[in-house]
Each structure stands twice: as structure tokens, then as C-alpha cells.
N, C-alpha and C positions, 0 to 999 in steps of 0.2 A: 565628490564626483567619482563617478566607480571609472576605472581603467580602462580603454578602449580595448575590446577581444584582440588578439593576434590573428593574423588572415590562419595557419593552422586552429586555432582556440574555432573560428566561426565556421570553417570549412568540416570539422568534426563535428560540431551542432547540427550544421546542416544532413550530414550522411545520418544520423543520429534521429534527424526528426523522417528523413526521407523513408528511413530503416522501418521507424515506427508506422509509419500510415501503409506500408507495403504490407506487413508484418499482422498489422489489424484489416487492412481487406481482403487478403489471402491467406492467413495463416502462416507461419512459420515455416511448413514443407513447402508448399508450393510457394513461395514467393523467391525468388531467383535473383542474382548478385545485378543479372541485367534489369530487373522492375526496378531494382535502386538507380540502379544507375541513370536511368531515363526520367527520375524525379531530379537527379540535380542540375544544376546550372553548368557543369563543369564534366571533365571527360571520365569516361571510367577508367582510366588510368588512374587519375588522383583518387577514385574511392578504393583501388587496389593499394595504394600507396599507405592511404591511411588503416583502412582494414580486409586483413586478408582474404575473410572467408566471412559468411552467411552467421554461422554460428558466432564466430568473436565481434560480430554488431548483436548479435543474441544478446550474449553473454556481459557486452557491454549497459547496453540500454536495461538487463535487469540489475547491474550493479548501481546504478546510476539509480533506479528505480528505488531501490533498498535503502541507498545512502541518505537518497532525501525524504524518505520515509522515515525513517529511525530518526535526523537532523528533526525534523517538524514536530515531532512525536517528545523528542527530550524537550524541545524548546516550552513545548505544551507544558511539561512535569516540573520547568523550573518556575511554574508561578506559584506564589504562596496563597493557597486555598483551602478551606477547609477539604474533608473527603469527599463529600456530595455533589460540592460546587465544582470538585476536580475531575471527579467523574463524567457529570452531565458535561463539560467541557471537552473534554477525550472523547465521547461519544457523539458530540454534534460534528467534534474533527473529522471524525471517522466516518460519519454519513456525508458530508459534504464532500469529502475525498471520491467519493462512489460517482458522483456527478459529475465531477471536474473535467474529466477528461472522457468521452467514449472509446476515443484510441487507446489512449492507457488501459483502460477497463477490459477491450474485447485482447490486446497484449501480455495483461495481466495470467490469464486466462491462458495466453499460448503456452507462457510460463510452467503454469499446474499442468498444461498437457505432456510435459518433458520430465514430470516428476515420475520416479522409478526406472528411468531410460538414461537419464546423463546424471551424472554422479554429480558433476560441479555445480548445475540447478538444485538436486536434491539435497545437495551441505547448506546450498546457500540459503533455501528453504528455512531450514531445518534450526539453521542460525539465526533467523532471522524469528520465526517464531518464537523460538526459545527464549530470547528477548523481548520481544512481547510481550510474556504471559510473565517473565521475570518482573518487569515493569509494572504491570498490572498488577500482580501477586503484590508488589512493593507497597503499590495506592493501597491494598483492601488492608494490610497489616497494618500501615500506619491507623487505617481507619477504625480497627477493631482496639489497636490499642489505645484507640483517646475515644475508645467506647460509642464511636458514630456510626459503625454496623457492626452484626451482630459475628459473634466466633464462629466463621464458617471454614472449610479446607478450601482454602487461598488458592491452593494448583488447582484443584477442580475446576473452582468458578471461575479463576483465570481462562484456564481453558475453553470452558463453556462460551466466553464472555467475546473471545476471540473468537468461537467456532460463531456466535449469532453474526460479527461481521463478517465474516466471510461468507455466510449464505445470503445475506444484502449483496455483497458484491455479486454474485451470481446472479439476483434476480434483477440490479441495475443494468448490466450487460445485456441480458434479454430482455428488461423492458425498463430504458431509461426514462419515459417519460408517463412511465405505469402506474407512479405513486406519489404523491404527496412527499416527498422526502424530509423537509421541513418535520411534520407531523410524524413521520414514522421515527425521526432522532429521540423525539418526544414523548414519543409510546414507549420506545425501549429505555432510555431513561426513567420510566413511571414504574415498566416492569422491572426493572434491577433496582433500584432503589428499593422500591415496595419488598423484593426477595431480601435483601440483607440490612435492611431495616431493622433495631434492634425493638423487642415486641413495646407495646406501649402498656407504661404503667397507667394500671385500673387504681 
């Protein structure tokens, strides 16, 4: 049985989710320490208490963001799979993440709009891709070296492979309920596999 939160643990959740849904229906500029405020249950005293400023509930809700992304993401890379099977797996992760949340998604999004303006989004970016494509690059090597796809440059397609999910997340944001998503995990699967595919012996 998990621990009962502490009234501080549940009263940061709450600013936290409060943050978020202001965050996704006005954007980040416009949404004001008062729109939070007026979502919670408690005075704005206690949300100055706990956070001081617009940007450090930013800054927090993207850490928190990150953290349990990369947590989900290793959790995925510790199953023992061949490369195909590991792949297709990462990549159904990765489409069903797109759906899960619309708030997450249109916040996501406030995110990328801060990149080039605030230093500390654009490290956090930065690092956090990086990792990414390290992980990724990780799966295609193993896979090339027990000959299950073909010798291709690992950072490239890394990259590539990352850039096709993040253009999904931009078109889930604008049109969540525009595709088939089930079916689109599936196509992208059939076309990555089929590109590094080692060719078939005649």
C-alpha cells in the first residue's frame, strides 16, 4: 500500500495541475499567477507560499514533464526483446503518449515556444533530446550488430526517428481526434522497419 501524500506533497499536485490547465487554455504569457489562483481550493497565499512566480510553476511542470518521460521511456528499454519487437514497442509508446493528455500536448507546445528565449528550457531541451537519440542510436546498434537491421548512420536515423515523433505531436495538438492513431503507430512501424531492414537474400 503506497504512503498517504502529505497535505504539502497534495497541495503542490494541486498548484501543479491547476498551473497546467491555465497554462493549456491561455498560453503561458497570458495566463496570470491570479487564473491559478482561482482554480484552487485554497487562498493565493498558499500558492505564493509554495511557488513564487508564473515561470518557477513553468519551469517546474516541464521538469516533472521530462522526468517521467525519460522514467517510462528506460522502463520500456529494460525489456529483453529482440530489435524489432523493441522498436515497434517504443513506437506504439510514443503514439499513445500523443493522446493521453490534451493538456499535456497544447503545454508541451508552450514549452517549444520558450526555446531560443529562456536558457534554462533550451538546456533542458537540449538534454533531454540528446538522450533520446542516445537511447535510440543504443537500440539501432545493438540491432545492426546481431545483423536485425541493416548498417545504417545510427545519429541520422536517430534523429530522423525523433524528428517523425515530434511532427505527430504537433499534428495531435491540432487535431486530436483527426487520425486513427492506433493505425498511424502502425504505419510508422511498417515504414521504419521496411527502411532498416537488412535487404532479403534472392
Amino acid at each position: 500500500m503506497s504512503p498517504r501524500p502529505t497535505v504539502e506533497t497534495e497541495r503542490r499536485r494541486q498548484i501543479l495541475e491547476a498551473a497546467m490547465t491555465c497554462f493549456a487554455q491561455k498560453g503561458y504569457h497570458l495566463t496570470t499567477m491570479d487564473d491559478i489562483a482561482a482554480e484552487l481550493p485554497f487562498s493565493k497565499g498558499l500558492l505564493y507560499y509554495y511557488f513564487k512566480t508564473k515561470r518557477e510553476l513553468f519551469l517546474t511542470i516541464l521538469e516533472n514533464w521530462m522526468d517521467n518521460s525519460i522514467q517510462a521511456w528506460e522502463a520500456l528499454l529494460s525489456i529483453d526483446e529482440d530489435t524489432t519487437t523493441l522498436i515497434h514497442t517504443c513506437l506504439n509508446f510514443g503514439v499513445q503518449l500523443l493522446t493521453q493528455s490534451t493538456d499535456l500536448a497544447r503545454v508541451e507546445f508552450e514549452f517549444y515556444g520558450e526555446l531560443g528565449r529562456d536558457p534554462v528550457i533550451s538546456d533542458a531541451f537540449k538534454t533531454l533530446f540528446t538522450e533520446f537519440r542516445a537511447q535510440i542510436k543504443a537500440i539501432l546498434e545493438t540491432g545492426i550488430s546481431k545483423g536485425e537491421i541493416r548498417p545504417l548512420d545510427t545519429d541520422a536515423l536517430a534523429a530522423v526517428v525523433l524528428g517523425i515523433y515530434e511532427g505527430l505531436a504537433m499534428q495531435a495538438m491540432v487535431e486530436p481526434d483527426g487520425f486513427d492513431w492506433p493505425v498511424v503507430a502502425e504505419t510508422l512501424y511498417d515504414v521504419v522497419i521496411r527502411g532498416i531492414s537488412p535487404p532479403r537474400k534472392e
